[in-house]
Structure formats: C-alpha cells, structure tokens
C-alpha positions as CSV (number, residue, x, y, z in Angstrom):
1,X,38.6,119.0,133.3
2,X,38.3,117.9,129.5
3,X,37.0,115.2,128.3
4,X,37.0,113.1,124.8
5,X,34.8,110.5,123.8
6,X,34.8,108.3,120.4
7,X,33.5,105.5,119.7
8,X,30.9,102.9,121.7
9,X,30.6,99.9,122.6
10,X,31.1,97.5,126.0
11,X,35.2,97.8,126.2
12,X,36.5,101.2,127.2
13,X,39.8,102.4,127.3
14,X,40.5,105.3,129.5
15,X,43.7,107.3,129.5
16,X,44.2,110.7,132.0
17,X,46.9,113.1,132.1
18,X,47.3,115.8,134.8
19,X,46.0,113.6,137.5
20,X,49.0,115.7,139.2
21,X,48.9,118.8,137.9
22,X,52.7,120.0,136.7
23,X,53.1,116.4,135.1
24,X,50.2,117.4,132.6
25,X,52.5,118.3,130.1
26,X,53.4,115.1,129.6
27,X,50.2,113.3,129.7
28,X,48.5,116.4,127.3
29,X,50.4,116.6,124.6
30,X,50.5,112.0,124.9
31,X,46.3,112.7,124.5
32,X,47.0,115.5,121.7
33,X,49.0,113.7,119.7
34,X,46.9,110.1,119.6
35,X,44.3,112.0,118.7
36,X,46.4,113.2,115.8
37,X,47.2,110.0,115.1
38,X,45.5,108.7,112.1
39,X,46.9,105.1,112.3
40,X,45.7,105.2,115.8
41,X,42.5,105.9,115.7
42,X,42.2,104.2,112.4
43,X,42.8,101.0,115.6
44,X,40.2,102.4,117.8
45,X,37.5,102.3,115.2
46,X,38.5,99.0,113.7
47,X,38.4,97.4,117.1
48,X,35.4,98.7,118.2
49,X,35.7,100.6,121.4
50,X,35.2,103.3,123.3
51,X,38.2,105.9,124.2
52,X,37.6,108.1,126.8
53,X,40.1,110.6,127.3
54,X,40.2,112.8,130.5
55,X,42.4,115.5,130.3
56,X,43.3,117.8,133.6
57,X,42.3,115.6,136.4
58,X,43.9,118.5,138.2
59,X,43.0,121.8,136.5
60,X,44.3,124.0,139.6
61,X,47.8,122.3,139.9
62,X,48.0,121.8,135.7
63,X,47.8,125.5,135.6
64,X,49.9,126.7,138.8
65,X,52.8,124.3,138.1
66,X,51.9,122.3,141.3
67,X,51.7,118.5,142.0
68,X,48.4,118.7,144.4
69,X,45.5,120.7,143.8
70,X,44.0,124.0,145.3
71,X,43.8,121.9,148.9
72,X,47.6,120.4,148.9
73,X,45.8,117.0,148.4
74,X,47.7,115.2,146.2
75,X,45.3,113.5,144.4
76,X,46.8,109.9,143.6
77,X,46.5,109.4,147.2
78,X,42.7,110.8,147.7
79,X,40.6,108.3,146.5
80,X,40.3,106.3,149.7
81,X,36.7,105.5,151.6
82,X,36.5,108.3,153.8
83,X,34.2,106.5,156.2
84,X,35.8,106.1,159.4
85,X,39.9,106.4,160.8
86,X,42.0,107.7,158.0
87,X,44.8,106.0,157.7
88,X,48.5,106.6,159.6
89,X,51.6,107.2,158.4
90,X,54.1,107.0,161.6
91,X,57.3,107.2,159.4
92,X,55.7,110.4,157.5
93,X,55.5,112.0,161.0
94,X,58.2,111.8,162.6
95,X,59.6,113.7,159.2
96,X,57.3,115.9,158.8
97,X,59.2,119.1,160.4
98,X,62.9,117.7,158.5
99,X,60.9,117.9,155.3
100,X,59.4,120.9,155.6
101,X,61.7,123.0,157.3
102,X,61.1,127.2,158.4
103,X,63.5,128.5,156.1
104,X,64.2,128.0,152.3
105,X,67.1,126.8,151.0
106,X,67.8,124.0,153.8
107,X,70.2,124.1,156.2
108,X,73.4,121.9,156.2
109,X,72.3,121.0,159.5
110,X,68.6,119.9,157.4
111,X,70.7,117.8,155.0
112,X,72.7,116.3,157.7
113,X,70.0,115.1,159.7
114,X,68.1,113.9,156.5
115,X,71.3,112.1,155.4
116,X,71.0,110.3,159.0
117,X,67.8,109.1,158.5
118,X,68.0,107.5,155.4
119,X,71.6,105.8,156.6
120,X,70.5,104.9,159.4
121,X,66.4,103.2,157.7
122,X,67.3,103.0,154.4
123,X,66.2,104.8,151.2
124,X,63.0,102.1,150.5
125,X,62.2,102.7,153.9
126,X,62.5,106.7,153.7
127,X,60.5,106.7,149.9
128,X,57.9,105.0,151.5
129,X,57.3,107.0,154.6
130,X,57.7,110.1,152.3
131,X,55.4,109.1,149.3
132,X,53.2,106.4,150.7
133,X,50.6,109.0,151.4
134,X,49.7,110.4,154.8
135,X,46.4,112.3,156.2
136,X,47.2,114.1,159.4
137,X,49.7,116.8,157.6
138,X,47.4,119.1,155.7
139,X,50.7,121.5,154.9
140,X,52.7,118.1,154.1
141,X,54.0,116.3,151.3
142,X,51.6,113.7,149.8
143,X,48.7,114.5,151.7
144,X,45.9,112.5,151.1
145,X,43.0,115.0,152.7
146,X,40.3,114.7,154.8
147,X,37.7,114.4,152.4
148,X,37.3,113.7,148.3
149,X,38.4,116.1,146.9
150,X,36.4,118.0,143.3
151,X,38.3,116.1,140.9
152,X,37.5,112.9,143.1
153,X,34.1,113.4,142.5
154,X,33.7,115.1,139.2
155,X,36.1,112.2,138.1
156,X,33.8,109.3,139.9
157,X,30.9,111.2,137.6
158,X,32.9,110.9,134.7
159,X,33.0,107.2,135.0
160,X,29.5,106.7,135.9
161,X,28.5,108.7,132.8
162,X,30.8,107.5,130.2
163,X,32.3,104.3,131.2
164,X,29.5,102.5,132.6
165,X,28.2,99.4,131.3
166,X,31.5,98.4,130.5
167,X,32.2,95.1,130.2
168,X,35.9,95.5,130.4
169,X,37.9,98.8,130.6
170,X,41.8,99.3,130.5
171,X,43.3,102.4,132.0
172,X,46.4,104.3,131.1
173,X,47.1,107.1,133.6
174,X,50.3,109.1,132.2
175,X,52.9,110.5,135.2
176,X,56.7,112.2,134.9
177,X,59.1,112.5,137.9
178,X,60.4,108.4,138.5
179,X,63.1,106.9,136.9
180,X,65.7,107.0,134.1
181,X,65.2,109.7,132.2
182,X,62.8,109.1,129.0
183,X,62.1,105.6,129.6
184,X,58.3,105.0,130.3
185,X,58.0,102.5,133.3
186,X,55.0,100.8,133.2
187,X,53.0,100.3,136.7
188,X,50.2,98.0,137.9
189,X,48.0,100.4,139.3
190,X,45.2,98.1,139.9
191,X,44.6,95.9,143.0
192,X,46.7,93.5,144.6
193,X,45.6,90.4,142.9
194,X,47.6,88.2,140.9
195,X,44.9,87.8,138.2
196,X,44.8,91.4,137.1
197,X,48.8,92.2,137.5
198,X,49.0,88.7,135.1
199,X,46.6,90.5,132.7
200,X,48.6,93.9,133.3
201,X,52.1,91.8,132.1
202,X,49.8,89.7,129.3
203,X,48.6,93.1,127.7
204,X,51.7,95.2,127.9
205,X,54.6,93.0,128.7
206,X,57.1,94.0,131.9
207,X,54.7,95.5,134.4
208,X,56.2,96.6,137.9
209,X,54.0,96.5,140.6
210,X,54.6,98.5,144.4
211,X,53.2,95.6,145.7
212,X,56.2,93.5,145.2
213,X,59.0,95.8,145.7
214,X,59.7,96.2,141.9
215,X,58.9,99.2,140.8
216,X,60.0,102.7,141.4
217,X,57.1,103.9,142.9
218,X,56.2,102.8,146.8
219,X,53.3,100.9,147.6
220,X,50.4,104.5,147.6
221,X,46.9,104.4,149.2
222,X,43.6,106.1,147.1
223,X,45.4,106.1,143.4
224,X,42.8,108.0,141.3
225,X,42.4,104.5,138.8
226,X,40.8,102.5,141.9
227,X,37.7,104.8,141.2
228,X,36.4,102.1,138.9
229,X,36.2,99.5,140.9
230,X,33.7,101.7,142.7
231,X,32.0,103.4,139.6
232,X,32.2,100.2,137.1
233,X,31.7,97.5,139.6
234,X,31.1,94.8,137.1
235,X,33.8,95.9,134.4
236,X,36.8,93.7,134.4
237,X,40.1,96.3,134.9
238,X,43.2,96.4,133.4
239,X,44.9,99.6,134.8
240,X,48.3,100.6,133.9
241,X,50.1,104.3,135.6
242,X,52.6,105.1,132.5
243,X,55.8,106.7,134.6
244,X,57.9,108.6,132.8
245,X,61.6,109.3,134.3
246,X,62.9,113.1,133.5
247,X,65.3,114.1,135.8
248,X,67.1,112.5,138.9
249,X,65.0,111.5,141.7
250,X,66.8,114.0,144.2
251,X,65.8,117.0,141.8
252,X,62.4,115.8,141.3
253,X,62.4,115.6,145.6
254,X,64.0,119.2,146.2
255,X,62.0,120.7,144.2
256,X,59.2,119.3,145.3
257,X,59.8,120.8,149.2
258,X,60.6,123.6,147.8
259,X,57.0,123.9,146.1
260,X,55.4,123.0,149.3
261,X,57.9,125.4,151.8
262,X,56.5,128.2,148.8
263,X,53.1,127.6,149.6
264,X,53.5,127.6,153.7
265,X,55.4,130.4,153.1
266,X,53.7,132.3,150.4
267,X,54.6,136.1,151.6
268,X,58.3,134.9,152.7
269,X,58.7,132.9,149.6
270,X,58.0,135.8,146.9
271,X,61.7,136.3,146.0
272,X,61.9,132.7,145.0
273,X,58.5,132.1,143.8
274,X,59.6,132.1,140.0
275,X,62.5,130.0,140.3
276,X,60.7,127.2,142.4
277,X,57.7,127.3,139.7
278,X,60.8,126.7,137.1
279,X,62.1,124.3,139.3
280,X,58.8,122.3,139.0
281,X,58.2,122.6,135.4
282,X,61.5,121.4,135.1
283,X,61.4,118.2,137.2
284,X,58.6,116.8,135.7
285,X,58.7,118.1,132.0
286,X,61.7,117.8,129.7
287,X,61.5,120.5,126.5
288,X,63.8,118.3,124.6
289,X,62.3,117.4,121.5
290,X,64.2,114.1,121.9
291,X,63.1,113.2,125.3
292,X,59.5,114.3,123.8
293,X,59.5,111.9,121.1
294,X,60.7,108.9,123.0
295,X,57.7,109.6,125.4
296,X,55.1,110.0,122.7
297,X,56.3,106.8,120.6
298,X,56.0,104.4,123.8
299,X,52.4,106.2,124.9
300,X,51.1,104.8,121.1
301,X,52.5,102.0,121.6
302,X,50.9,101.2,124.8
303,X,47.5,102.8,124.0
304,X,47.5,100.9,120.6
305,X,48.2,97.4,122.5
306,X,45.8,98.5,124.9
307,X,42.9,98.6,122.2
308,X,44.4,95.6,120.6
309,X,44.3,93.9,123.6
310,X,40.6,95.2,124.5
311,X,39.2,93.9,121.0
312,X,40.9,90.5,121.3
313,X,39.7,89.3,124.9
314,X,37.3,86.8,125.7
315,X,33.7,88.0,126.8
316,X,33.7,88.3,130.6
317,X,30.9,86.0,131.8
318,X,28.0,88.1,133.2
C-alpha cells in the first residue's frame, strides 16, 4: 500500500483506489494523473490542505486481478466492530450454493433456477442479498470475514498517522463495475444522517445514497471510508465512493462467480484460469482511451471541488 502526502494543515482530503483490488486500474491512473496535474495541485496549495493519497488498499487482489484480498474478504464490507455476533445475511444463504455452483460454466438448470429467484423476489431484492455483505460464507461472494483484515488495520494506521487532527476531511474512494458505462456515479458513503448526505449533495451536486434506494449500489455493511469516524473522531466527514459504470451489470456479476468458482476450484479451474483473469480485468477496466478520458476528467473535477469545497467551509466549532 502507497501512500502520498502534500501539503498541511487541519482540512484533509483523502482519495483511495484499489480498495478492491482489479478496480485499481481505475482509481491508479485517477491518483497518477492528479498528481500530474499542474492546475490541480496548483488548487491544493492555494487552498491550503492536505492530500493524502492511498493507493492499493488491496495490494494482493490489485495484483491477482481479484475483487477481495488474499482471505476472499471483500474489503468494503470489512470494516465492521468485530466485537460480538457478526451480522446475518438470510437472503445471501439461501443462495449461496445457486451462486457458487460445483461446475464452471453454469448449468441451464443454474440459470433457470437463478432466473426464478429474481422473478419471483425481485432484482433489488436479489442485489441486496447478493452484495449487501454476508459473514458466514468464507468461500462466498462479498464476504465480509471474521476479523479485520491487514489492509483494515494498516489503513486505520494510515489515518491515525496522517489524517489526524483534522478538523474536517473529504474522502473520495474511486470504484468500476456499477452502472452506465463511463459515467461516474457519485455515492454517499458516509453515515446515514441527513446532515452529512446534504453536505455530500452541497459539495458535489447529485449524490445517490443506498440508504434511500437511489443509487446503484445496495445498502453495504463495513465500507472501508467509515474507518474515520473511528480514527478521526472529531473531524467532520464528507465521504464520497466515485462509481464508475464499464460494462453491463450481468458481465460484471458472471464474471465475478466465475472468479470466486476459480478460486474454490483452483486445480479444476486451470484450463480456464486465464480467461476468467481476462474476464475480470475486463469487467471492471475499459482500455478505451475514450472511456479513460471521460473517467479521468470527472475524477479532477470532483477532487478539485472537493478542495474547493474544503478551503471554503466554515470552521467546525471545537
């Protein structure tokens, strides 16, 4: 895990790419090319701030073309208090073994029994039992674990040693896979309170939020950005995940079983291996220089109105 620092001062703004893994493409070359930015940073100095850029949150799945990291924990769904019951996911479970089934490609019979469920629940109701997070499935899909996981706590350090004594921070967290493809859907990943999702929408304009249904994403448990609320306690937080859309969502979700039937299955897999790795890269990372530019142009603009947005606030009252 990488990590940039310019600038001091009490307002922070924190962006982080690879928090899973494969979609680090995205959220690198986003980091890379602010940092080439001259006008950009031009902004961060004028302003006054601190930028802290963590790059890699997940090294192991960055490098291996995988969502979750070296434990299948899918790290946006990790950073929960691991004090007492986990939580359960009822819907996850009773798809587990449909999701996940013995042989790769699925069976018609695996599609048509899929296809039931969603006709018969819904597709809101099958994306949430799917993607919510679960924590009894360590082979599963969206596995939260049992425990933090490294990049849980090196990223908790991270924040404790370069973000603290914040007075205010604003968090960009840059992710691929959900909706149309090249437009950059920005999500409230903070808490659900009305004050902060009004600042998310007064800093950056239409802001979804999982908590009211309107954005692509469900409503997750332990996203990686509700570490500061632990590690900055008195920092007021603006957090922001910035959702790229690359291909369509039933592509992004085969390949994604596919990754995870590959890794139960590593001996039985090894004729496919290659092409599901491919598979990944390509759901989440588009190597059109088109869809490449109309990322990186609405990441500056986000970042810069981030810092602008930073700079002009009102002092929180101590």
């Amino acid at each position: 895990m990488d990590i940039v620092r310019c600038g001091s001062g009490p307002r922070t703004l924190v962006l982080t790419s690879g928090t899973h893994g494969v979609e680090g493409f995205c959220g690198s070359g986003c980091q890379v090319g602010l940092l080439r930015d001259d006008a950009f940073m031009h902004c961060v100095t004028a302003a006054g701030i601190r930028l802290l850029m963590i790059h890699a949150v997940n090294p192991y799945g960055f490098s291996h073309l995988r969502r979750v990291n070296e434990d299948n924990v899918d790290l946006n769904r990790n950073f929960i208090l691991f004090d007492g019951t986990l939580p359960e996911n009822e819907g996850y479970a009773g798809l587990h073994d449909l999701l996940l089934p013995e042989s790769w490609p699925p069976s018609l019979a695996n599609k048509a029994w899929l296809a039931a469920w969603i006709a018969t629940h819904g597709l809101k109701a099958f994306q949430a039992a799917v993607s919510g997070g679960q924590y009894q499935f360590a082979d599963g899909l969206f596995f939260g674990g049992q425990r933090p996981t490294w990049s849980n706590l090196c990223l908790r350090r991270i924040l404790r040693e370069h973000a603290s004594g914040s007075s205010m921070i604003g968090w960009i967290d840059f992710h691929t896979g959900l909706g149309p493809t090249g437009h950059g859907e920005k999500i409230h990943a903070g808490r659900d309170d009305p004050g902060e999702y009004a600042r998310a929408c007064e800093w950056w304009g239409k802001v979804t939020s999982p908590f009211d249904g309107s954005s692509s994403s469900a409503r997750v448990t332990g996203v990686a950005c509700g570490a500061v609320y632990d590690e900055c306690p008195d920092a007021q937080a603006t957090l922001m995940a910035l959702e790229y859309g690359t291909v369509p969502i039933e592509d992004v979700f085969d390949a994604l079983r596919a990754d995870h039937w590959l890794h139960n299955h590593p001996d039985e897999g090894k004729a496919q291996a290659a092409d599901i790795r491919t598979q990944m890269r390509d759901a989440f990372t588009l190597e059109s220089n088109a869809w490449k530019e109309q990322v990186f142009e609405q990441a500056r603009l986000a970042c810069t109105r981030a810092v602008e947005c930073l700079a002009q606030a009102p002092a929180v009252a101590a």
